[in-house]
N, C-alpha and C positions, 0 to 999 in steps of 0.2 A: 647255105643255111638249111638244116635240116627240116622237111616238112611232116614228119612223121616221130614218134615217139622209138618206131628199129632206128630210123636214118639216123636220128641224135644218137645212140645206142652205138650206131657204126662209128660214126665222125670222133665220137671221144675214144673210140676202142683203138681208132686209125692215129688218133693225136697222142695218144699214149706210147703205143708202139715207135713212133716218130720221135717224141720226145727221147725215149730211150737211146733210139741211134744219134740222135744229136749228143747226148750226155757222152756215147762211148766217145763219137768223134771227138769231142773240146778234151776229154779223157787223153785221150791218146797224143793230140796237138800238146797239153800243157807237160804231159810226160815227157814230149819229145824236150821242152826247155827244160825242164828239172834236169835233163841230163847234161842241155848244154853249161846252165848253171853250175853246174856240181864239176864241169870240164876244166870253165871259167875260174872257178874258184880254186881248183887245186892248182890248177897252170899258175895264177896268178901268185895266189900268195903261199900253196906249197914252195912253187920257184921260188919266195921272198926268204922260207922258213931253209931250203934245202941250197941256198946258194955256196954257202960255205960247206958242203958236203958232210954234215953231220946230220945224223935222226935222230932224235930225240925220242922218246916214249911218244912226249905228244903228235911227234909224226909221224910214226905206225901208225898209232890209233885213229889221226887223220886218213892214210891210205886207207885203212881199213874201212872207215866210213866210205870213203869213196866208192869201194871196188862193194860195197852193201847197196850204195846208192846205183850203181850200174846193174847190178842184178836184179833189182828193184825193177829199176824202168827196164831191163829186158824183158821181166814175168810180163809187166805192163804192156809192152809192144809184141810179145808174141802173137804170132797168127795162132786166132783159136776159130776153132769150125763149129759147129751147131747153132751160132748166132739166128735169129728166126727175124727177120726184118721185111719179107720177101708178101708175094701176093699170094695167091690161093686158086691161080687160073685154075688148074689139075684137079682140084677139089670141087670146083665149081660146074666146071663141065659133068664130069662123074656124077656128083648129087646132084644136079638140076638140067642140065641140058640132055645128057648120053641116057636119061630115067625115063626120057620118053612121055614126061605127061608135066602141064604145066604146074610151077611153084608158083605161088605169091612171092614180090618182090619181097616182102618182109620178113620172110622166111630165109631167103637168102641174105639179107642184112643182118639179121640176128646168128645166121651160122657164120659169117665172116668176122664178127664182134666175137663172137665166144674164141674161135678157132686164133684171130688176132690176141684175146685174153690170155689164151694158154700160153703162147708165145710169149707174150710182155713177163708172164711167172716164170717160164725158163729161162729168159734173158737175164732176170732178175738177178738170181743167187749170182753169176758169171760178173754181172757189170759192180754188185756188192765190192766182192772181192776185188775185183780191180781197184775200184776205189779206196776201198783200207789200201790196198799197195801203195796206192800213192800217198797216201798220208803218210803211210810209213817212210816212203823217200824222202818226202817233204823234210820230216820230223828226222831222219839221217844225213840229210842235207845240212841242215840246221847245225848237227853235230858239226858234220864235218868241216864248217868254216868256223866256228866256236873253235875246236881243237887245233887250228892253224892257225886261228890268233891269239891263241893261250900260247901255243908254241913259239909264234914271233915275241910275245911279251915276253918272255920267257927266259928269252935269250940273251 
């Protein structure tokens, strides 16, 4: 619990940042299932729609969703680098210890809050997008079992 009005200052700046790498992480786990779903789904009832060796319209347009919903959750699971989740040892030492004359603690708390801030903004736009992707797979996914049982009815 914070005893000072920086230490609160730090603790929300630290929970913030933290928050964000949790959201990537559950991001990235629930991506991994949309892909197995969308696998699940074509195996399943593609194999239902394609067992007598005919495509129909509706089963391009199902592949099609598929191979949208794969490339989806690829953008989603690519390694991307700049992520900023990390500490500030480097910065710390430099401005306060290597300066040679002492800081108030406070001062150091309120430069690890700002400097953790800037971070949570640049993480920001990156984890945005990630998320519209996945909606968008979501909302493709959606399709693409829609279109394999328009195609099984169909038939």
């Amino acid at each position: 619990m914070a005893e000072t009005p920086h230490e609160l200052i730090y603790e929300e700046a630290l929970r913030a940042i933290k928050q964000q790498q949790d959201v990537l992480s559950g991001l990235q786990a629930r991506t991994g299932t949309l892909l197995a779903v969308a696998s699940l789904s074509a195996s399943f009832l593609g194999g239902q729609a394609l067992k007598d060796g005919d495509l129909s319209c509706w089963s391009w347009a199902a592949i099609v969703m598929l191979g949208l919903v794969v490339a989806t959750t690829i953008a989603i699971l690519w390694p991307r680098w700049g992520w900023k989740f990390t500490s500030y040892i480097d910065m710390l030492k430099r401005d306060f210890v290597d300066a040679g004359y002492r800081v108030p603690m406070t001062r150091m708390y309120l430069k690890l809050a700002e400097s953790m801030d800037d971070d949570r903004n640049d993480n920001e736009d990156k984890l945005t997008l990630l998320q519209r992707l996945f909606q968008l797979g979501c909302g493709l996914l959606f399709a693409e079992i829609a279109l394999w049982l328009i195609d099984l009815g169909t038939r």
